[in-house]
Phi, psi and omega in degrees: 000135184281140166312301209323308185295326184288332159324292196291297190311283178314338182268002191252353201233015179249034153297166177288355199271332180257001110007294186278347214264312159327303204301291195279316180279320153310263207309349150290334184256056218181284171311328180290301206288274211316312144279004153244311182275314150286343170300303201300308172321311179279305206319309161291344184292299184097022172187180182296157187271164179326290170005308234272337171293094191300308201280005157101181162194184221257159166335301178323307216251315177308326207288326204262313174320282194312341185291332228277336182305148182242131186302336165346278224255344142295336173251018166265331181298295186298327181193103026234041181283296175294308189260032149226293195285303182317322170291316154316293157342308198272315171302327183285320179312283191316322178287320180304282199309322131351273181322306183320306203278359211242286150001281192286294236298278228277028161252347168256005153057070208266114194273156188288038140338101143006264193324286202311300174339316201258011203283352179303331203280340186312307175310322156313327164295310184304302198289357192277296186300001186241009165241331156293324183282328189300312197291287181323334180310289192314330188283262166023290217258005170246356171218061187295352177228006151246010194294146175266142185302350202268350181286292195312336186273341188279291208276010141298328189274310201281342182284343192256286147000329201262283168349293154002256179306298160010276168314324182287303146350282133349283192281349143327260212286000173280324172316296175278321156317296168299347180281301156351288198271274209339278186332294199305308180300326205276334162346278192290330196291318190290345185255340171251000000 
């Protein structure tokens, strides 16, 4: 699939209704991981779960996480945390934050600048790397005692990456957003 065409697919999808309806279904599947699946996780961890370390952490501190899992609590990590709500999350997060960013570009009549054009794609990246990380997680945590320091530093970097761009993201769409109501203000002040 071609930007253009994915550009026409996403722009097709940047009413408010389906927006707010994008908006409410992350964020339930959001809601799920915070109250079922991650209270259990850290609890055994005895600390935030990988997921959850935006700044990543050391060979050590994984190495010590990882003594602390129970198969329990590993296949609850694996399924249905990693390989259903993670999977979910990060795509319905990405079709948000899109929409969003593609939506304010064109209410701020946003000039076709290369760079500016392309910031729809950043949430795709963030969720491409937050499904590397979901795989490096599984690996970590189903072969707890061969794991190598270049995984556990591999699926930190990707945690720290996701996080990021992630935040980045975010400040994007806060970005236009507020460029949005200025316009928007200097608008109506200009009309009275």
């Amino acid at each position: 699939m071609n930007l253009t065409k994915l550009y026409s697919i996403l722009e097709r999808l940047t009413t408010k209704r389906v927006i707010l309806v994008l908006f409410v279904v992350a964020h339930l599947v959001l809601l799920l991981m915070m109250l079922f699946t991650f209270p259990r996780i850290n609890a055994q961890l005895e600390t935030e779960a990988f997921d959850l370390k935006a700044t990543g952490y050391t060979v050590e501190e994984a190495t010590a996480m990882l003594q602390k899992l129970d198969q329990a609590t590993i296949n609850l990590y694996l399924f249905p945390q990693l390989f259903l709500l993670d999977v979910l999350y990060p795509f319905l997060l990405a079709l948000l934050l899109s929409t969003l960013i593609i939506r304010l570009s064109g209410l701020i009549k946003m000039r076709a600048h290369p760079l500016l054009s392309h910031l729809y794609l950043l949430p795709f990246l963030a969720m491409a790397l937050d499904y590397a990380e979901n795989v490096s997680i599984a690996l970590m945590i189903t072969n707890t005692s061969q794991i190598s320091a270049g995984t556990i530093q591999t699926a930190s970097l990707f945690t720290q990456l996701k996080s990021g761009i992630t935040t980045i993201c975010w400040l994007v769409v806060i970005i236009l957003f507020f460029v949005w109501l200025v316009n928007r203000k200097r608008s109506s002040a200009e009309a009275n």
